[in-house]
N, C-alpha and C positions, 0 to 999 in steps of 0.2 A: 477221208473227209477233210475238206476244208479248214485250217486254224484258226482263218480270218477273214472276217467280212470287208469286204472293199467297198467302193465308191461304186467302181463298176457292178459287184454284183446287186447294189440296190436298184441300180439305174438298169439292170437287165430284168428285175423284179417286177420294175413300174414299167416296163417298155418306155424308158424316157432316158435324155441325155445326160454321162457323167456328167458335164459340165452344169446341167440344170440341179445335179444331187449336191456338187460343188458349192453353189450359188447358197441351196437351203441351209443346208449343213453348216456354212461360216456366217449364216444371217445377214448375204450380200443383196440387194436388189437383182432382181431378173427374172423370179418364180412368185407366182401369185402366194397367197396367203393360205389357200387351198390345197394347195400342191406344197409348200411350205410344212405343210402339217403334217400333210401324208408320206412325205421325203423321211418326217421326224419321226413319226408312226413305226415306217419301216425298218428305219434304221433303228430304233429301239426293239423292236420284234426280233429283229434277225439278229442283234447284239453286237451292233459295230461300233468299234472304238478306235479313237484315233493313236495312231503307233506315238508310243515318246523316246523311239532311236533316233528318228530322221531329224535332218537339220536344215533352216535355209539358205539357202545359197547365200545371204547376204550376212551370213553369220546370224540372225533373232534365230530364237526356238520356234520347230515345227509346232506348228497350231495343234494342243493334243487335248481339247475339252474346250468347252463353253463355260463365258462369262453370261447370264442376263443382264442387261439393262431395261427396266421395266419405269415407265411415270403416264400421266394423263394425260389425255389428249391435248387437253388446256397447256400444261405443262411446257410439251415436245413443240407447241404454238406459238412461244414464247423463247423463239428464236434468238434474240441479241440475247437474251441472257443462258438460257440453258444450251441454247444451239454447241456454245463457246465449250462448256462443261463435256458435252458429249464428245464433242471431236477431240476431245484432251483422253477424254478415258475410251478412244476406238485406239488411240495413238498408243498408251498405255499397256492398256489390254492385249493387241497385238503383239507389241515389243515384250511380253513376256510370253507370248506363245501360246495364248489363247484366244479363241473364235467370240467375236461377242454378239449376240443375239436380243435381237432389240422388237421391243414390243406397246405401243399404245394402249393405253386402257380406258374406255370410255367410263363416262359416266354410270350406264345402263349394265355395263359389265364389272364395273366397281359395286354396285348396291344390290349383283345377285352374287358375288362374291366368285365370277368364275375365273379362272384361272388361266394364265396363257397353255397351252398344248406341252412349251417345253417343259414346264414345270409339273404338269401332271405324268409328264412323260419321263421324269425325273435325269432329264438331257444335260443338264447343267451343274457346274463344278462351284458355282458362287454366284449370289443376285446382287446388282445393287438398284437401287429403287427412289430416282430423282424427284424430289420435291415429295408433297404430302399427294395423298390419294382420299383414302378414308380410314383411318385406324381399325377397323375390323377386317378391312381387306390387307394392309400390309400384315397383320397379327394372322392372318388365313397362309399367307408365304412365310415369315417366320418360324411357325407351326408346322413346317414340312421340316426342319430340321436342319436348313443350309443354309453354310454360310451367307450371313445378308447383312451388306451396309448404307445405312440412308444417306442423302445427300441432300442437302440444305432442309430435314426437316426433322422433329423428333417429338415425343409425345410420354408422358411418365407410363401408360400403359402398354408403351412397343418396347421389348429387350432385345436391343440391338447396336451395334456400332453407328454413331453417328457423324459425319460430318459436316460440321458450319462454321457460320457466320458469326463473331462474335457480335454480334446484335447489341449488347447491351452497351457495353464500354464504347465501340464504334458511334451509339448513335450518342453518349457522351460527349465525343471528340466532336460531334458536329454542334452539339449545342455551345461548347467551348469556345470553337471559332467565331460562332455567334457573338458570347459575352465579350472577346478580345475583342472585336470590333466596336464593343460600344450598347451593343444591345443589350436590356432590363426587362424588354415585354416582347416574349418568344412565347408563341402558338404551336401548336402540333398538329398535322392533320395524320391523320392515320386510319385504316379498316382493320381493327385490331383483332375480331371476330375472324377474318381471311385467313389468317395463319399465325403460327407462335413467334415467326420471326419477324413478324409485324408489330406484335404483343408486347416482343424484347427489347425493340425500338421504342415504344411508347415508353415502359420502364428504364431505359436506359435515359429517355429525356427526365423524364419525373428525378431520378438520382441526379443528377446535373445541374439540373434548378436549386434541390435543396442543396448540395455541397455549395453551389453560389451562392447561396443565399436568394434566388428572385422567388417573387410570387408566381404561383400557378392560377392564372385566372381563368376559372372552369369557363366561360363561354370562347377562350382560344383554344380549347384541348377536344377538336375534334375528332373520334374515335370511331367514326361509322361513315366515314367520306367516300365518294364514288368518283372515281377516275370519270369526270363529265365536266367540261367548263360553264355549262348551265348549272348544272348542282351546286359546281361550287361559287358560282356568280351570287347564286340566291341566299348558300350561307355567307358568303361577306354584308350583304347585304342588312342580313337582321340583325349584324353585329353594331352593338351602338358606337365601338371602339375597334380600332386593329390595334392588333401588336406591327411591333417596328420589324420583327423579323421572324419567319415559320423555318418550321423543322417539320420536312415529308417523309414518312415512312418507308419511298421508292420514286423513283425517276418518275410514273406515272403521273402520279403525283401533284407532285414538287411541275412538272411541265404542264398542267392545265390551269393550278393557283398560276404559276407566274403568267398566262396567256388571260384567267378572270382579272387579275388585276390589273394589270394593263387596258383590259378593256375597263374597264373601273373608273380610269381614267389616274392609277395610278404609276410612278415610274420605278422600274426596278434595275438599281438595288438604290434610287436615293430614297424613295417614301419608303419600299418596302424589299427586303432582304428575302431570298429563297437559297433552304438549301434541302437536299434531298439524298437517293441511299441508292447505291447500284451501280451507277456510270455505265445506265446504258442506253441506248439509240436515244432514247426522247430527253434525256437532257443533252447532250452533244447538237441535238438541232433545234434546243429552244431558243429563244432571240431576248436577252443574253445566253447565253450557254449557263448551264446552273452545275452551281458548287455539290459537289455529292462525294459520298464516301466510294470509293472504287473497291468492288469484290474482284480478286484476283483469279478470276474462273478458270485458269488451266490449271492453278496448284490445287484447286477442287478437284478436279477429276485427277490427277496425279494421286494426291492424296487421298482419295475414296479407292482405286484402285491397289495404291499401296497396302491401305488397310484390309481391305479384301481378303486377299494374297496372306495378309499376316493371320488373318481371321480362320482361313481353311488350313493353317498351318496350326493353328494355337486356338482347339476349339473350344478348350474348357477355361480360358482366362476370364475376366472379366470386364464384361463388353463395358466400352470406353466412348466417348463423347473429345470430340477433337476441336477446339473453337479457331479459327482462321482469321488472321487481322485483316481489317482494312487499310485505307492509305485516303487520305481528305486532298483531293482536287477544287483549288481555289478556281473558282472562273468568274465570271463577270456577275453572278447574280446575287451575290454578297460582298456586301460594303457597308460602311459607318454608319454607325446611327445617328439618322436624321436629328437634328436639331430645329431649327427651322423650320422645317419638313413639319416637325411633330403637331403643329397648327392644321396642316391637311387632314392628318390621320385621328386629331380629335374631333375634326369637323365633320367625321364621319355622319355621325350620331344627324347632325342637324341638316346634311347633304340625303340621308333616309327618309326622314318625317317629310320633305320639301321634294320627295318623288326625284331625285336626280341621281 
């Protein structure tokens, strides 16, 4: 009998091509989703394991297990930012000699809790699990017993490695920039409900104001705002007063205020300052380009992947939280506080009542 399952005998199993068992097996594109599963199926069945003698030619480790990467469809969508993340941890994960196997999770398939094929199929050596999903669905993979580490999200009820964004201090340093500029009256717009690292942003602006001393004026501390330049037209609007300068929870953001105020008929950054969180695609092509905090997305998957790795190596320590700094990119859409200026931004109030 046989010692070891090959490539070929699954591919002569399915009546299909090595190279199509190739494709499923390192979670390459080529093989539907369908055949993906049943490639996985078999090869669990029949008990094939990848050799860990052979070596590649280019000197990396032969590929002898899988990695998941598992996040939502929303997520995997949201290409400038997470796109970056992933291609850092294919790069990663390969160079240590693992296949990594990548998986979308819808909505519909997150709220019945089901599970991608690899993982019920128990194919994989280690998960990690980019951005938030739903806590009862990441705690359902947890709960299988493997190695698993989050990436940009975490929750006090998930017990897992996580890696982020220092969220908090980061959105400090941008309200900072603000006060050395001159600014007194900073607004926040945020959807703090959306995620915790949205939450940490808003906190980290609140610690900032009071170490400087400013007031928090509850009607600039928007926390339930919609990436819409109508939405946010209509809240400038009922505001009897602006602030001289906002802090946006994300590029999203931070790019439809500065395109509402503009049409507002205000100028940024003399009447009004934006600065915003990400440095990606939509503040690079606002008009000015907007000031934002830069997340370093390849030392994220670097460092999700490291932690991994250490995670399947050291399974009884104690799972750990990794915070990543950011780096503040000045660009055009913050500058001094208006003086002068500050005559337009009170006249708000009576440019409202007068319909203009």
């Amino acid at each position: 009998m046989k010692d070891k399952v090959t490539m070929q005998d699954i591919a002569e199993q399915l009546n299909i091509s090595k190279n199509s068992v190739s494709q499923a097996l390192s979670g390459k594109d080529g093989v539907s989703e369908d055949t993906r599963k049943l490639i996985l199926e078999t090869a669990h069945r029949m008990g094939y394991v990848y050799s860990q003698s052979r070596k590649r030619r280019s000197g990396e480790l032969e590929q002898t297990g899988n990695i998941a990467l598992i996040a939502s469809d929303f997520a995997f969508s949201m290409k400038s930012f997470f796109g970056e993340i992933y291609l850092s941890i294919e790069r990663e994960t390969v160079r240590r000699g693992k296949n990594l196997l990548i998986q979308s999770v819808s909505k519909q398939s997150a709220d019945k809790l089901a599970l991608p094929s690899f993982l019920l199929n128990q194919s994989v050596d280690g998960i990690l699990i980019l951005s938030h999903i739903t806590t009862d669905y990441i705690n359902t993979i947890t709960n299988m017993g493997k190695p698993t580490v989050l990436i940009d999200h975490h929750h006090p009820s998930i017990q897992a490695d996580c890696i982020l964004t220092n969220n908090r201090f980061s959105a400090y340093e941008a309200v900072r920039h603000l006060t050395e500029l001159g600014h007194r009256k900073i607004g926040l717009l945020a959807n703090t409900s959306f995620s915790p690292s949205y939450y940490e942003r808003w906190e980290g602006y609140v610690l900032a104001m009071n170490d400087f001393g400013l007031e928090i004026h509850e009607p600039w501390v928007i926390k339930d705002a919609v990436e819409n330049t109508d939405y946010i037209l209509q809240k400038i609007k009922t505001l009897p007063q602006l602030p001289t300068a906002w802090f946006c929870v994300n590029d999203g953001l931070g790019f439809y205020l500065n395109s509402a105020l503009q049409q507002s008929g205000y100028s940024v950054p003399e009447d009004v300052s934006v600065v915003s969180f990400d440095n990606g695609y939509l503040s690079q092509v606002s008009t000015p380009q907007i000031t934002t905090m830069d997340v370093d997305l390849k030392l994220y998957g670097r460092k999700a992947v490291e932690q991994l790795f250490w995670r399947m190596d050291h399974p009884e320590h104690p799972y750990t939280e990794l915070l990543l700094p950011t780096k503040l990119l000045k660009r055009g859409s913050s500058g001094p506080a208006p003086s002068a200026g500050m005559e337009k931004l009170e006249g708000h109030e009576t440019a409202n009542r007068n319909g203009k």
